[in-house]
N, C-alpha and C positions, 0 to 999 in steps of 0.2 A: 677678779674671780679666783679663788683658792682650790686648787685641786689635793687630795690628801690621796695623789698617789701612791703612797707604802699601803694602802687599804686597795687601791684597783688591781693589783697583780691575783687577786682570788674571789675577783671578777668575772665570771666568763663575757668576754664581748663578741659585738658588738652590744654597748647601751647607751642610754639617756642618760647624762649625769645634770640636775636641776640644784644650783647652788641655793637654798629657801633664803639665806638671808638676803640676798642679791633681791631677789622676787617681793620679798616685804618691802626692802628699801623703795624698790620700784612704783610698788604699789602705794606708799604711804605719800611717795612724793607726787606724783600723778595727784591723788585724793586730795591732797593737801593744795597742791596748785590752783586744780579746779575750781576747790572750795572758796579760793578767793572771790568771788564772783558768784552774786547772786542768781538762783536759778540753772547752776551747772550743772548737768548730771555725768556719768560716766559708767557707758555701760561697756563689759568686758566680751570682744569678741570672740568668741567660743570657736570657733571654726580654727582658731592659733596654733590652741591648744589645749585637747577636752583630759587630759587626763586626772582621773577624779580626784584626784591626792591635790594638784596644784589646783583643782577646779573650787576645792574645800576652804583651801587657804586665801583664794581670789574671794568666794564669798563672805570671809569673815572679814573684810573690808567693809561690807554692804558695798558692793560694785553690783550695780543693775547687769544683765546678760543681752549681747546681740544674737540672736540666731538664723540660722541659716537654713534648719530644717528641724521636721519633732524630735527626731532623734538627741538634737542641741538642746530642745526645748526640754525634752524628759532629763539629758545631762545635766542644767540647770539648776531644777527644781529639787534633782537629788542629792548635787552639792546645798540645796539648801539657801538659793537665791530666792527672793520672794518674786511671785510673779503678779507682780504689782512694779516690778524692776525690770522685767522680760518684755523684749521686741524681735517681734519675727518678721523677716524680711528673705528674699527670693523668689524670682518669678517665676520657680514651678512648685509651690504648694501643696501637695495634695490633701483631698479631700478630709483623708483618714490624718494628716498631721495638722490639719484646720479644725476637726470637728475636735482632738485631743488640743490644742490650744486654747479653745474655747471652754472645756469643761474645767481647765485650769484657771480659768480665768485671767489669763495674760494682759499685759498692758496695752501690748500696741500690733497691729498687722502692718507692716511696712510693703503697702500693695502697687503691682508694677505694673499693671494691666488690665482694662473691663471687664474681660473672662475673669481674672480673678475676684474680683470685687463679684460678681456675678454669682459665683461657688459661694464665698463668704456669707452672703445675705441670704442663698438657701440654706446653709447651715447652720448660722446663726437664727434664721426662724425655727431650723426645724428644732434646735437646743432650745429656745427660744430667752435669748440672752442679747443684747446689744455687742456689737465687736465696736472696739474703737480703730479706727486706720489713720495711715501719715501715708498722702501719694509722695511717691517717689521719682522724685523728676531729675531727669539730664539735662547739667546747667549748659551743656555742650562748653566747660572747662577742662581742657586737657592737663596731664600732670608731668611734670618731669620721673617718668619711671618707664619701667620693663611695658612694652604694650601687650603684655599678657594681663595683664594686673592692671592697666589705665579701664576705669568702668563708667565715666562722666560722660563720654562723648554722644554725638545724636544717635551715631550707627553702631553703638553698643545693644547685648542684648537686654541690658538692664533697664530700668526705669521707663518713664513716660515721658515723652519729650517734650520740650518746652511749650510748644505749642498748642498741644493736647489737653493743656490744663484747664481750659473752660468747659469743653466736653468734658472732661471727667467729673470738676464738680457739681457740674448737670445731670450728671448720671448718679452721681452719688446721693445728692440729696431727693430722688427719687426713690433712694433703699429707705423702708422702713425698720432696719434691726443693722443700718449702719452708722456710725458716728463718724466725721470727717474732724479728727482733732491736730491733724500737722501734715508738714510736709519734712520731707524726707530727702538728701542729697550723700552722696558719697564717688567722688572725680578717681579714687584711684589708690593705691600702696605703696609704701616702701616712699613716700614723698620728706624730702629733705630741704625743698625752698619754699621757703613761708609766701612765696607770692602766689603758688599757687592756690592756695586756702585764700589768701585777700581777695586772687581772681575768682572764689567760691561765692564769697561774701558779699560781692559787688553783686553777682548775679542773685543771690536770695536778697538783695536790696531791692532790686530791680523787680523781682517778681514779687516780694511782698508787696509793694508800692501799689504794681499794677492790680492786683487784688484787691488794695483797700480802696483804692479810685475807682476802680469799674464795677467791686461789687458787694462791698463796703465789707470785706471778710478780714478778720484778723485772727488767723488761729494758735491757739495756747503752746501750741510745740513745734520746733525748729529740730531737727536732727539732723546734721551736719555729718554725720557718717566717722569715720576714723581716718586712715592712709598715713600718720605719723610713722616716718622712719628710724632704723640705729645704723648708727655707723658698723658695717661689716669691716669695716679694713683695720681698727683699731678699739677690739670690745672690750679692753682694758683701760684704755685712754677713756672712752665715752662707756662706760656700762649703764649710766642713767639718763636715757633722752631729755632736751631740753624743755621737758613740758611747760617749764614757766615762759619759754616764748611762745609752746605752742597755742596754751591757752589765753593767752595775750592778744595773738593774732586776733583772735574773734571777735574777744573784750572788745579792743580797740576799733574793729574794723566791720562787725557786722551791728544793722541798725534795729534795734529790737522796740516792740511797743509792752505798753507798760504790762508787767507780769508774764511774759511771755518766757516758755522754760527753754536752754536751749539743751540737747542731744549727744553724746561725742559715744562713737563706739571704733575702741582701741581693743587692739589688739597685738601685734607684731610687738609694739613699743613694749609691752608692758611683762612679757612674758623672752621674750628673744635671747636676749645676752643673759639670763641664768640657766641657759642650756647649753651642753655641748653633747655631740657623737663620740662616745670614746671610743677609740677601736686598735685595732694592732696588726702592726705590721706581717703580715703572713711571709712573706718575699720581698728581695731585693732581684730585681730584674734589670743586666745592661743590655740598651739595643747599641744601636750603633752608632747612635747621636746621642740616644737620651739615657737615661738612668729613671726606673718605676718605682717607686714604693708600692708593693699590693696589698690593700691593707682586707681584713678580713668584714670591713663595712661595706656595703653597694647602695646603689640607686636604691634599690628597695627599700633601704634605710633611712635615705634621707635625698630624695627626688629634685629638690631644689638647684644643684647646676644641671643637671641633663635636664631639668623642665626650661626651666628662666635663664638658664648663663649665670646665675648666682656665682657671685663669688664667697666664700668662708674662709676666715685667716683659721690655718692646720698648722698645729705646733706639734715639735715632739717633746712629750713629759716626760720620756727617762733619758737623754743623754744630754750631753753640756759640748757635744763636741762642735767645729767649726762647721758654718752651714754647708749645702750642699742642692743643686737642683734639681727636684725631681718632676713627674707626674706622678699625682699621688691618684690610684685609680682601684674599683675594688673588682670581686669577683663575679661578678653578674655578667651574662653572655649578651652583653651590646656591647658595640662600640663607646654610645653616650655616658656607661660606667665610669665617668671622670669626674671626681670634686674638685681639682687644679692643675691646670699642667704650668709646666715649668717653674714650679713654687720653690723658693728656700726653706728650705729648716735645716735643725741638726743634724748631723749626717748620723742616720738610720744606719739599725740593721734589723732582721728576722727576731720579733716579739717584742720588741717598742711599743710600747703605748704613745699614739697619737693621740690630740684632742683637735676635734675640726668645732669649732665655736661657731655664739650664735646659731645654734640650733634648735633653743625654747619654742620658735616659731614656724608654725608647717613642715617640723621637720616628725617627729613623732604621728602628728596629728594626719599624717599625709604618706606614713611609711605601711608599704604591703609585701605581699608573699611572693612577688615573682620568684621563679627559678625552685616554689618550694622552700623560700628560705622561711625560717622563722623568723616575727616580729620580734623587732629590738626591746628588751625591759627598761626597767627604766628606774634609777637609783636616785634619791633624795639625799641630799647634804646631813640629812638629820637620820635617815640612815644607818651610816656609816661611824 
């Protein structure tokens, strides 16, 4: 990733800096992988990252949109996705971002619970329109990642449990203005060992089977959810995840019936590493063991280690001199105000611009006003 530094000093920071070509590359490799494989789709998790500038460039891929609420839903259709590409998923819907999904005509309700499906079918008579759904079930496959972020398991709040799935299609085809066109899985984020997606696979093997044997159902769509990871510790080394293993995995290892489409809604992956926080060092602070960088970024900026223990490799883009260890921590009145401690970089002083990387994903999209501070802007490569 190329930073053109002599343009950030009349900057004011803390920002967003989004390299675009980084973001194409991403996006065309992702698209292009997919494509190998008939019946792949690839829909872009919105919840990453909604910023409408990157949201515009995402759509001119034709990447289908995952949402997570209307709010996603209206961001979507205003970058210009068609919603004939839009799936909306989350277990608390409400009425008023169902009954605006529905007049949009969206692809798919990704439903997690009988109360919901329950809303859907009065509102969808009352539009009087057909919805199409994909139940969403917990393959109870756990992931190697943060268990903030693990959402597969039985005593998750998400989806419908394995078990539940015959009630459900019981209940569904019961609704007269619901369509039952797939099912729906997603074990978790930030996942980096291909076995946990084959241990996905095994299980949508396993339940599709047990469907077509007990009750002879095979339906048109498989969504398989997202959780592709990037390497945080090296975004220069890896700036483009290995999607051609990750859409292999599935190729290879999930058993599909003929015509049948399958799902992938990415997000992290695909938007991550052409973002950084730029920010600047306000203070140099020594205690008595440690030495601080105080940079004028906080938590409210970018939430990710005080949420999850995230790690972000932080460089600093103006000096060359011999590293040094800091805790690099910013101004916000918690203790949790830490993006690393005892990190190396250049040895800092007062008005350095730092770059903390890997921040395209949750990091913007997840930044608020504590303490009064204002929201970070946010700079485009194309820009500058």
């Amino acid at each position: 990733m190329r930073f053109p530094i002599e343009k950030f000093s009349n900057i004011d920071t803390p920002f967003y800096y989004y390299d675009v070509e980084l973001l194409k590359k991403t996006l065309d490799c992702a698209k292009s992988e997919a494509g190998k494989y008939k019946g792949f789709h690839v829909h872009y998790a919105i919840k990453a990252n909604f910023n409408p500038r990157l949201l515009e460039i995402i759509s001119s891929t034709g990447l289908g949109a995952d949402c997570v609420s209307g709010g996603e839903v209206r961001a979507a259709l205003n970058a210009g996705i068609s919603p004939e590409k839009i799936v909306f998923a989350g277990v608390g819907k409400t009425d008023k971002e169902i009954a605006f999904s529905l007049d949009n005509g969206i692809f798919c309700f990704n439903v997690e619970s009988i109360p919901e499906i329950e809303a859907i079918e009065t509102l969808a008579a009352e539009h009087n329109v057909t919805a199409q759904v994909a139940i969403r079930i917990n393959p109870n496959v756990g992931a190697h990642t943060h268990s903030n972020i693990t959402t597969g398991l039985a005593e998750n709040k998400f989806g419908i449990n394995y078990e539940q799935i015959d009630e459900v299609i019981d209940f569904i085809e019961k609704m007269e203005h619901i369509q039952l066109i797939g099912l729906h899985f997603h074990i978790g984020s930030q996942i980096l060992v291909m076995d946990d997606f084959i241990a996905l696979c095994g299980r949508i093997n396993e339940l599709q089977e047990l469907l077509y044997d007990t009750r002879g159902i095979v339906l048109p769509h498989i969504n398989v959810g997202g959780g592709l990871g990037i390497r945080y510790d090296a975004p220069d080394k890896y700036p483009v995840p290995d999607f051609e293993l990750y859409f292999a995995t599935y190729a290879n290892n999930l058993k599909l019936h003929e015509g049948q489409q399958v799902h992938f809604e990415l997000g992290r992956s695909l938007v991550a590493q052409c973002g950084s926080l730029i920010t600047r060092v306000t203070y140099i602070k020594h205690g008595t063991c440690k030495k601080f960088a105080i940079v004028d970024a906080g938590m409210n900026d970018l939430v990710r280690p005080a949420l999850y223990d995230a790690y972000h490799h932080i460089e600093n883009l103006t000096s060359d001199k011999e590293g040094e260890i800091y805790d690099i921590v910013g101004p916000v009145c918690e203790s949790s105000d830490v993006f690393c401690k005892d990190h190396k970089i250049a040895e800092s002083k007062r008005g350095d611009i730092l770059a903390i990387r890997s921040a395209g994903a949750y990091g913007e999209a997840m930044a608020f006003g504590y303490n009064c501070r204002e929201l970070p802007k946010a700079v485009l490569s194309t820009d500058l």
